[in-house]
C-alpha positions in Angstrom: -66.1 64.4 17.5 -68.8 63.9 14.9 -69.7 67.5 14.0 -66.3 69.6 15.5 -64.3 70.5 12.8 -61.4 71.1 15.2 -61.0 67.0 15.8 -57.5 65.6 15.5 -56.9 61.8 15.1 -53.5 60.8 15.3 -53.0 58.4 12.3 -51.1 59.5 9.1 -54.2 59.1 6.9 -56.1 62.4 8.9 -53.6 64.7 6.3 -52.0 62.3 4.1 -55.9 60.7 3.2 -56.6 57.4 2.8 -59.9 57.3 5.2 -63.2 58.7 4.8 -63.6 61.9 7.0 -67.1 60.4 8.2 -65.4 57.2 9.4 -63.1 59.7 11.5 -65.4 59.8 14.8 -65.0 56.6 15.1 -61.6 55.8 14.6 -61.0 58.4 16.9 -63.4 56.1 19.3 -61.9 53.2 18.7 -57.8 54.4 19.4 -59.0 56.4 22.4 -60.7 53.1 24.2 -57.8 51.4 22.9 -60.1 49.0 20.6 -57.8 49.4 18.0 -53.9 51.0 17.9 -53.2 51.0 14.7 -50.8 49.3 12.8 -46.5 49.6 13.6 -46.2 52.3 11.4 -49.4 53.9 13.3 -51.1 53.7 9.9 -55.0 52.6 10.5 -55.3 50.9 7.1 -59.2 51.3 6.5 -59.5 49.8 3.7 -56.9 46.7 4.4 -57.9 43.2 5.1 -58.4 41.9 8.4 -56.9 38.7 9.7 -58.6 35.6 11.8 -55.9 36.7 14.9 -56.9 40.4 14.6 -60.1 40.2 14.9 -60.4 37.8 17.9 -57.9 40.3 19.7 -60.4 43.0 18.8 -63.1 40.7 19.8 -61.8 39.9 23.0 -60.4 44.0 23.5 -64.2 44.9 23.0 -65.7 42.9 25.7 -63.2 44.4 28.0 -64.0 47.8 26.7 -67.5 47.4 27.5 -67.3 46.9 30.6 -65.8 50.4 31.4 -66.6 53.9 31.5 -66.1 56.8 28.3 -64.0 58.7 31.4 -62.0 55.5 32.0 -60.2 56.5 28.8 -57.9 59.0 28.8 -57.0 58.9 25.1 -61.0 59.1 24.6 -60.8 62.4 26.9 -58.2 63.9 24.5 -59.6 63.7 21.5 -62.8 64.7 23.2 -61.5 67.7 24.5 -59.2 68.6 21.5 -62.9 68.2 19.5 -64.6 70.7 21.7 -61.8 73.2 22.6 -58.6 72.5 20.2 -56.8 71.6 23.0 -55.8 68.7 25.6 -54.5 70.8 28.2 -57.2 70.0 31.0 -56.8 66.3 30.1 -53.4 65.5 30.0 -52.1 68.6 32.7 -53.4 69.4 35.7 -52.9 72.9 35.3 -55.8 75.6 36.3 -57.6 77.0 33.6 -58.5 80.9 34.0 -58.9 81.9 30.2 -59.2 79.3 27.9 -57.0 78.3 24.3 -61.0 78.2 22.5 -61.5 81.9 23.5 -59.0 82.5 21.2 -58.6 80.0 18.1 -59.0 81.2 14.8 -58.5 85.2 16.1 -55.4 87.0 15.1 -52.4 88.1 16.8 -50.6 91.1 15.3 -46.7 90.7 16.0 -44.7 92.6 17.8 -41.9 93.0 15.2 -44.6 93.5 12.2 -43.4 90.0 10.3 -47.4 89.1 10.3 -50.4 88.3 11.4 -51.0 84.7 13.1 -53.7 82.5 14.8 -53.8 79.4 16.9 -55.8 76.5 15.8 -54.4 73.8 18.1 -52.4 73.6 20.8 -51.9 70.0 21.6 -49.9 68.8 24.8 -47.5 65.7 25.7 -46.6 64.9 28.7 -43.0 64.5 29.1 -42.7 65.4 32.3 -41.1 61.9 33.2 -39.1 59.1 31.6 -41.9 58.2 29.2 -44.0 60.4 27.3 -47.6 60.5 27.9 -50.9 61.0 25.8 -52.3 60.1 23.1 -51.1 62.5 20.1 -47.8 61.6 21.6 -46.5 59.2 18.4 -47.6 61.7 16.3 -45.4 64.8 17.5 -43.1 63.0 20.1 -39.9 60.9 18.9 -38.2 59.5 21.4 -35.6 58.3 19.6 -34.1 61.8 18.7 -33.3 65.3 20.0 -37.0 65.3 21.3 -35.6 63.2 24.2 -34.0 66.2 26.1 -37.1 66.9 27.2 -37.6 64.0 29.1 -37.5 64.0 32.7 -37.3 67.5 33.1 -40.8 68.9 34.4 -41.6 69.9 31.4 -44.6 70.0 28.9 -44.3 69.6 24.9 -46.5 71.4 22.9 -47.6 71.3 19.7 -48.9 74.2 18.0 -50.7 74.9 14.7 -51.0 78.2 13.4 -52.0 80.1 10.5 -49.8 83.0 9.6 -50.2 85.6 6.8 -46.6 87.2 6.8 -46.4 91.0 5.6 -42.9 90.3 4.4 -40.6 87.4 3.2 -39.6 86.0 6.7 -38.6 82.7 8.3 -39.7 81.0 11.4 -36.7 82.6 13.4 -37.8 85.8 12.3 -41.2 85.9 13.3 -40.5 84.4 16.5 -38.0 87.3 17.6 -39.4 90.0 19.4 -42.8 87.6 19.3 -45.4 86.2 21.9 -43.9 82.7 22.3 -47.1 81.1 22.3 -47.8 82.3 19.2 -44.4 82.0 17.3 -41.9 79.4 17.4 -38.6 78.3 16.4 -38.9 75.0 17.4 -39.7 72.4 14.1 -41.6 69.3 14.8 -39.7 66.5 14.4 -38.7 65.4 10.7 -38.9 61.7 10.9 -42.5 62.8 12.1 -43.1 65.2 9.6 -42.9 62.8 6.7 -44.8 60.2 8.5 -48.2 62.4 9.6 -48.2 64.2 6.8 -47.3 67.3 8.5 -47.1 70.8 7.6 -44.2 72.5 9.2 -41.2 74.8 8.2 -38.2 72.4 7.0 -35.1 75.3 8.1 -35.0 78.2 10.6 -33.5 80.6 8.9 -34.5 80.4 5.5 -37.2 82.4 4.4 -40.3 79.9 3.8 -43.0 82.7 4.6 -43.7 85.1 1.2 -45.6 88.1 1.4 -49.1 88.2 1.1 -49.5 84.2 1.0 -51.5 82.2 3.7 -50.2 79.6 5.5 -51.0 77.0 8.2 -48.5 74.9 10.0 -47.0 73.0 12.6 -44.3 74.3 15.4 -43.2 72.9 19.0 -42.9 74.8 22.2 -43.2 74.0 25.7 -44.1 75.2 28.9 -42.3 74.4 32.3 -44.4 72.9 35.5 -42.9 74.9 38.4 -45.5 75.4 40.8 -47.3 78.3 41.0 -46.0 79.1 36.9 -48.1 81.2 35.1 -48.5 81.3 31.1 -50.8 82.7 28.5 -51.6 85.4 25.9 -54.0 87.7 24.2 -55.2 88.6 20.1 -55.7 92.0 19.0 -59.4 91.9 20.1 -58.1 91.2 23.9 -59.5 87.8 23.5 -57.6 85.9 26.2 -56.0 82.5 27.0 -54.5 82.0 30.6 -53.9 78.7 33.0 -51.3 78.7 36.0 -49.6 75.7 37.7 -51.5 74.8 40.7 -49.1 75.3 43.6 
């Protein structure tokens, strides 16, 4: 995590600030061994005092820690991945990769309608493919206490992309997203109540027209992708650069 500058630690100071980007590494260490979990709010605090309590649970978390391996941490493994590739998919799914998301971060992807011009720079999975969500960017995306929860329990996988987009008209996230490669258009907004709390970037309406002309842009959306066996998914950017995986059968 220390020299990828596609890392992504989920606590509300990595956009809103707060914490010093060279502490980020290891914060991201110590929430993915589960050292540390952060505070209720999922705030990390950095810079806040320290009570006698807290730091014999730490004490006592740390021995256990120890004795363990980095791979005995999934949440490690996520941020790992995310670091390396932009993406948790191999982590947290056990779909097959055949192309994948880093062959194509950061290249663009013309639309099909002509609204603009987009890239990927994350796509980050939850697993909700049961009762209770899974993974550890899940409190930073997931809220199980709204309209997120439909996609409980349904064999399904959310995912949470952020894209850059340079529109070539006035448009909003509906109208990109007609006639557009899902994967790389959305109409789905990421949760509010999670919005405000991470510091998010992310369309607030549908239908209104948040994306001017000739302005740049980077932002969050949600998708998802079903786990039917056998399922394949993917797409390509205007070079051919492709991303593919399929659903082991």
């Amino acid at each position: 995590m220390t020299n990828s500058n596609l890392k992504l630690i989920p606590i509300p100071e990595f956009y809103g600030g707060g914490v010093n980007k060279k502490d980020l590494p290891y914060i991201g260490v110590a929430l993915g061994t589960g050292l540390l979990s952060g505070y209720e709010d999922f705030t990390f605090k950095p810079n806040g005092n320290t009570t006698r309590a807290e730091v014999a649970t730490i004490l006592i978390r740390f021995i256990d820690t120890m004795k363990k391996a980095p791979s005995d941490f999934l949440g490690l493994q996520e941020l790992c991945e995310v670091a390396e590739t932009g993406t948790n998919i191999l982590t947290i799914t056990n779909f097959k990769e055949l192309g994948g998301y880093k062959d194509v971060l950061g290249k663009p992807h013309t639309y099909a309608n002509n609204t603009g011009v987009a890239t990927i720079e994350h796509a980050i999975y939850v697993d909700t493919t049961s009762t209770n969500p899974r993974g550890i960017f899940k409190e930073m995306f997931f809220n199980e206490k709204s309209e997120d929860s439909i996609l409980l329990n349904k064999s399904i996988f959310a995912i949470y992309y952020e894209y850059t987009l340079k529109p070539s008209k006035d448009v909003s996230i509906q109208s990109i997203s007609n006639g557009s490669d899902l994967h790389f258009a959305s109409n789905l907004l990421i949760n509010k109540s999670k919005i405000e709390q991470f510091k998010l970037s992310s369309p607030i309406s549908t239908s209104k027209n948040e994306f001017l002309k000739g302005e740049s842009y980077r932002y969050w959306a949600h998708n998802k992708v079903r786990t039917q066996p056998g399922r394949q998914f993917g797409s390509r950017t205007d070079d051919g650069s492709l991303f593919y995986y399929e659903v082991p059968k």
